[in-house]
C-alpha positions as a Markdown table, in Angstrom:
| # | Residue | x | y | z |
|---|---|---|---|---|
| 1 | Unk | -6.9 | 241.7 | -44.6 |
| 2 | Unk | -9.9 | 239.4 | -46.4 |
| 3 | Unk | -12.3 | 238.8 | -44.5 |
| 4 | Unk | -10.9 | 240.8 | -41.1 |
| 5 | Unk | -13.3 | 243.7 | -39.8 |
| 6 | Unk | -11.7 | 247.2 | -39.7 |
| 7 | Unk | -12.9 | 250.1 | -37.1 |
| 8 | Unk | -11.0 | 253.2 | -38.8 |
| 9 | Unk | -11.6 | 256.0 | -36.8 |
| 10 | Unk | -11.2 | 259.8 | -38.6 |
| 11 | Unk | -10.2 | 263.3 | -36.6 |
| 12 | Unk | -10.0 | 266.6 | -37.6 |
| 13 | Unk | -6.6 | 267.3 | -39.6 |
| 14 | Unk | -5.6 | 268.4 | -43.1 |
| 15 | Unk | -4.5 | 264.7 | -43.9 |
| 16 | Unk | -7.7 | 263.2 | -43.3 |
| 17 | Unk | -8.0 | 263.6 | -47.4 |
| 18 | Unk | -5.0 | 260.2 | -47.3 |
| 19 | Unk | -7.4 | 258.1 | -45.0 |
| 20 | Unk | -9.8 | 257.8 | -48.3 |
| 21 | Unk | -6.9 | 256.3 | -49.9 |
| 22 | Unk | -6.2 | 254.2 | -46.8 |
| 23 | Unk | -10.1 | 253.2 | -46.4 |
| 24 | Unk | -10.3 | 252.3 | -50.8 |
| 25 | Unk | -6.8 | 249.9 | -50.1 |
| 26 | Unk | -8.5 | 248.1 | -47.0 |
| 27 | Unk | -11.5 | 247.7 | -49.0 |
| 28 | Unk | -9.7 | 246.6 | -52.2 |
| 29 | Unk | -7.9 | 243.6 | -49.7 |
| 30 | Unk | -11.1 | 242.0 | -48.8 |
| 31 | Unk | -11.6 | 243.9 | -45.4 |
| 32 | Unk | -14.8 | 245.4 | -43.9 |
| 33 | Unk | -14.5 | 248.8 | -43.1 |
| 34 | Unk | -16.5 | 250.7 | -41.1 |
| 35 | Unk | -15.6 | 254.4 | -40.3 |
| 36 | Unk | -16.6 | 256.9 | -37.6 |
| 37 | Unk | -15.6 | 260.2 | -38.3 |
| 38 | Unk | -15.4 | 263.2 | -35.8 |
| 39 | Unk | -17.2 | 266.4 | -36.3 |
| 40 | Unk | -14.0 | 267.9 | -37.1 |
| 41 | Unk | -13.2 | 265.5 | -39.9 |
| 42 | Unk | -16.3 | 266.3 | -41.6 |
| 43 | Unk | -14.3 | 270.3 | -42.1 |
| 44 | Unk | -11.7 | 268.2 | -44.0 |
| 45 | Unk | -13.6 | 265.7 | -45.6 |
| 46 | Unk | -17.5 | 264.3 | -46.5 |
| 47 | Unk | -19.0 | 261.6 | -44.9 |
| 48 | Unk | -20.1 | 260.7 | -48.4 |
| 49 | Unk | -16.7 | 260.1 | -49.4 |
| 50 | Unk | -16.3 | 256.8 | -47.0 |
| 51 | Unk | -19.7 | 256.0 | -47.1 |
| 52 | Unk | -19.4 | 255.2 | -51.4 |
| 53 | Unk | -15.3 | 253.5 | -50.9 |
| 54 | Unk | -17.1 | 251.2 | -48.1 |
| 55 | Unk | -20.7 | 250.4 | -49.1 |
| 56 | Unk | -21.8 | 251.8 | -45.2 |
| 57 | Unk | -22.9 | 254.3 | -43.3 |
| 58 | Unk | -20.2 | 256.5 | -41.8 |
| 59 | Unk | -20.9 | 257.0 | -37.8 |
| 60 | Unk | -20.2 | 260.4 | -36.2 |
| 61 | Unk | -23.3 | 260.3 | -33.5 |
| 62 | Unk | -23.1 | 258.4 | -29.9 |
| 63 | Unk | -27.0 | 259.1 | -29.4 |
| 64 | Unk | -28.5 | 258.7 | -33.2 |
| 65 | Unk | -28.0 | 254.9 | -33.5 |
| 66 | Unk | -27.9 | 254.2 | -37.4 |
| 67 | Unk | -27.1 | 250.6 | -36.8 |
| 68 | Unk | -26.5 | 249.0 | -33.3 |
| 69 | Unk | -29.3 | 250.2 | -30.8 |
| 70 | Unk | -27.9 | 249.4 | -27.8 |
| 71 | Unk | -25.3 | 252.4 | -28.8 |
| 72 | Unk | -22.6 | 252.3 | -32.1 |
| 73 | Unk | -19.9 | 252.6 | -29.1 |
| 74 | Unk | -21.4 | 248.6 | -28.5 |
| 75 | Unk | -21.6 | 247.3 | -31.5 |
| 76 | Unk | -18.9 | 249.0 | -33.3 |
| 77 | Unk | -16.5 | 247.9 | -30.6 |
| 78 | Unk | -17.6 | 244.4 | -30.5 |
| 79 | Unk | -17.3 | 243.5 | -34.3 |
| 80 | Unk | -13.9 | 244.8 | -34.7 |
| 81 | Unk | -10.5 | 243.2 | -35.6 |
| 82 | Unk | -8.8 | 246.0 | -35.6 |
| 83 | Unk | -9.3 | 249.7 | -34.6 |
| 84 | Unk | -7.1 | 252.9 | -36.3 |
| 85 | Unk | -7.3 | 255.9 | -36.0 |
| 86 | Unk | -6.2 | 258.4 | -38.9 |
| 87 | Unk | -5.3 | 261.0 | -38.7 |
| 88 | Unk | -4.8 | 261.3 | -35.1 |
| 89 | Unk | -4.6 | 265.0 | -33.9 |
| 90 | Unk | -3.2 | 266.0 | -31.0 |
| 91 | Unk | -6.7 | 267.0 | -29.2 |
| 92 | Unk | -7.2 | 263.0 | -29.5 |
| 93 | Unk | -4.2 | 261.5 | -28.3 |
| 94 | Unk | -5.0 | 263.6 | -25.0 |
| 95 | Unk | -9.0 | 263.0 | -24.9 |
| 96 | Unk | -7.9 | 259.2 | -25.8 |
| 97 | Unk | -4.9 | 259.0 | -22.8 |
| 98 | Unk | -7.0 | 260.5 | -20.4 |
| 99 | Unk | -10.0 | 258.7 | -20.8 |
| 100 | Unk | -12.4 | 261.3 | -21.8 |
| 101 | Unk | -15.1 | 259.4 | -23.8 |
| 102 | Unk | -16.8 | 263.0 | -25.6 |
| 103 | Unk | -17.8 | 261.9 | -28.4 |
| 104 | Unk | -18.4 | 258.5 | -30.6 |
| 105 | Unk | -14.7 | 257.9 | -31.7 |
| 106 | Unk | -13.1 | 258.6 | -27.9 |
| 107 | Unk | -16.0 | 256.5 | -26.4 |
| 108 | Unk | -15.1 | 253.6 | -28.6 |
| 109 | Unk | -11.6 | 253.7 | -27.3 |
| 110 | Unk | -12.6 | 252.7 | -23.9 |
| 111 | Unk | -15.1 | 250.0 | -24.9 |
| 112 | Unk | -13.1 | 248.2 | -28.0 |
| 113 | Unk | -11.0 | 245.6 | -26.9 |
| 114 | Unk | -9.4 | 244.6 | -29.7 |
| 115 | Unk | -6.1 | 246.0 | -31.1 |
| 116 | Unk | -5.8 | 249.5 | -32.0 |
| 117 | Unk | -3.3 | 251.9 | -34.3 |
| 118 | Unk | -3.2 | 255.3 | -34.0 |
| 119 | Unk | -1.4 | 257.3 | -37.2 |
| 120 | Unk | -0.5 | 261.1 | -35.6 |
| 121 | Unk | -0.6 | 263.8 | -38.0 |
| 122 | Unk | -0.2 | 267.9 | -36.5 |
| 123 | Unk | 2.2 | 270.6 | -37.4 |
| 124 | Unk | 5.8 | 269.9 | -35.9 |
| 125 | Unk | 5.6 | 272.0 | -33.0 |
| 126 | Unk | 2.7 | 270.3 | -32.0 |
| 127 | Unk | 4.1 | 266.6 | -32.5 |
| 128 | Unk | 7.2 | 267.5 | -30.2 |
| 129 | Unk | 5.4 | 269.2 | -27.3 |
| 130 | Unk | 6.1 | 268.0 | -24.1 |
| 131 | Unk | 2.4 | 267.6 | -23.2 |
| 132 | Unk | 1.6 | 265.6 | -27.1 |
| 133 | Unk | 5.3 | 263.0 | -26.0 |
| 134 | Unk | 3.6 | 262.3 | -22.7 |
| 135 | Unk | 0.2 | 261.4 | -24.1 |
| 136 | Unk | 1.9 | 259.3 | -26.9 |
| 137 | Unk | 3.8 | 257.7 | -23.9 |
| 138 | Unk | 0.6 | 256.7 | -22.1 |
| 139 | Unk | -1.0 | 255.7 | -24.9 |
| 140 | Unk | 1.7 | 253.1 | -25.8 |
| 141 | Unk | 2.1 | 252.2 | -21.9 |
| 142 | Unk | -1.8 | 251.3 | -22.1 |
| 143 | Unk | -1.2 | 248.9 | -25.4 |
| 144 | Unk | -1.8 | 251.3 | -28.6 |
| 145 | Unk | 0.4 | 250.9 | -31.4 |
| 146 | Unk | 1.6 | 253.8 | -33.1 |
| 147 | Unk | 2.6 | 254.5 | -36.9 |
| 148 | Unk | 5.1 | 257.6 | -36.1 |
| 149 | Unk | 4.5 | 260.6 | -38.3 |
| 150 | Unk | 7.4 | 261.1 | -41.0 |
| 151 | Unk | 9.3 | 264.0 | -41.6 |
| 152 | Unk | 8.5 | 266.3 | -44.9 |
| 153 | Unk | 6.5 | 269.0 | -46.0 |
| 154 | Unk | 3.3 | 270.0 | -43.6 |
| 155 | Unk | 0.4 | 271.9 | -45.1 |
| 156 | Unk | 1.6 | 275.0 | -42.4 |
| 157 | Unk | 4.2 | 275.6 | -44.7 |
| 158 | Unk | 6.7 | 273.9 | -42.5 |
| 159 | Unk | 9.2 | 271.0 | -42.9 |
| 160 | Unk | 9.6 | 268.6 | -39.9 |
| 161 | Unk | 8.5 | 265.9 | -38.1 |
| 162 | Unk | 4.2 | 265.2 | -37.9 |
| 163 | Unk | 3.4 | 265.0 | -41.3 |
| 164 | Unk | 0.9 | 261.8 | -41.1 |
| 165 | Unk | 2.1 | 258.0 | -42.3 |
| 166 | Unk | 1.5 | 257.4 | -46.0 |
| 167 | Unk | -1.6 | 254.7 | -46.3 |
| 168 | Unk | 0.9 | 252.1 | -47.8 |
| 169 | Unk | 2.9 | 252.5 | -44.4 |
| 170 | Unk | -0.4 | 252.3 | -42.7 |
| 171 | Unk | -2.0 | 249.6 | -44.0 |
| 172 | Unk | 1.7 | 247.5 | -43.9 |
| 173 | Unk | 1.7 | 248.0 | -40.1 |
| 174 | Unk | -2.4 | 247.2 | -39.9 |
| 175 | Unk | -1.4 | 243.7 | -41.6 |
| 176 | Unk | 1.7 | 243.5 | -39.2 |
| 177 | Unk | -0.7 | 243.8 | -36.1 |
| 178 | Unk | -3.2 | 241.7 | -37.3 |
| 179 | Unk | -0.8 | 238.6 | -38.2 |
| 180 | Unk | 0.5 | 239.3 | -34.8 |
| 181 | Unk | -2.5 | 239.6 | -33.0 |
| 182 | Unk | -4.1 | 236.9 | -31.0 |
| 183 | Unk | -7.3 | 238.6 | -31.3 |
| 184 | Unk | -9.5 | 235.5 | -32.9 |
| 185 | Unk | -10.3 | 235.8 | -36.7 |
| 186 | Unk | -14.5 | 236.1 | -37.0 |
């Protein structure tokens, strides 16, 4: 990961709290990590959080340009390695595989073009709804990569299958992608 440029991307679920540990290992490998955070994330989690693990400004704004002025959806986009998104709820997945660009983080998924990983994380009746399947289906038909949720305790009280990839899983298939990747090293 030294030197690679990382576009994590945060939603609005109770495991948000394990992309801090995610965002403190990238940075610990030598990567650049830049976050946008939805304006549900910031229920779960502070932008203050990211902003001290990666030295930057977190972006949550598609008109209040802290950095690139042309639009963060440019500039963010165009500096990227790799993109994640974690956790990704299930109101993503479908704004992401219909190509609904609301906000910063679904507007950078149509203008990146580099690879992107997308680590689900929703309560189990959620992750096996017809309607969440088909997304996920699109989604890896159009070229994301996915990090399945695992099975185990949910914060709903429930046991079964969405609770979100732990970051070590995460960040393994980040490295796997990237050594894969043909996308050119900057």
């Amino acid at each position: 990961m030294n030197g690679r440029e990382i576009l994590l991307g945060v939603t609005g679920g109770i495991a948000a709290y394990k992309v801090a540990d995610l965002c403190s290992k990238l940075i610990q490998t030598g990567a650049s990590v830049s976050v946008v955070m939805t304006e549900s994330a910031s229920q779960f989690i502070g932008a203050t959080t990211f902003e001290a693990l990666t030295g930057r400004p977190v972006y949550s704004s598609t008109f209040r340009p802290v950095e690139h002025f042309r639009g963060e959806h440019i500039g963010l986009a165009q500096r990227a390695d790799l993109f994640v998104v974690a956790p990704a709820t299930a109101h993503f997945l479908a704004q992401a595989a219909g190509g609904f660009a609301g906000d910063l983080l679904t507007t950078l998924v149509l203008t990146s073009t580099c690879p992107m990983l997308v680590a689900p994380a929703m309560n189990c009746e959620m992750w096996a709804k017809k309607s969440v399947q088909r997304n996920v289906k699109l989604l890896r038909e159009d070229g994301v990569h996915f990090v399945d949720p695992g099975s185990g305790w949910l914060s709903c009280g429930q046991v079964g299958a969405g609770r979100m990839a732990e970051p070590a899983e995460i960040l393994a298939a980040m490295t796997k992608l990237l050594a894969s990747s043909s996308q050119p090293f900057t």
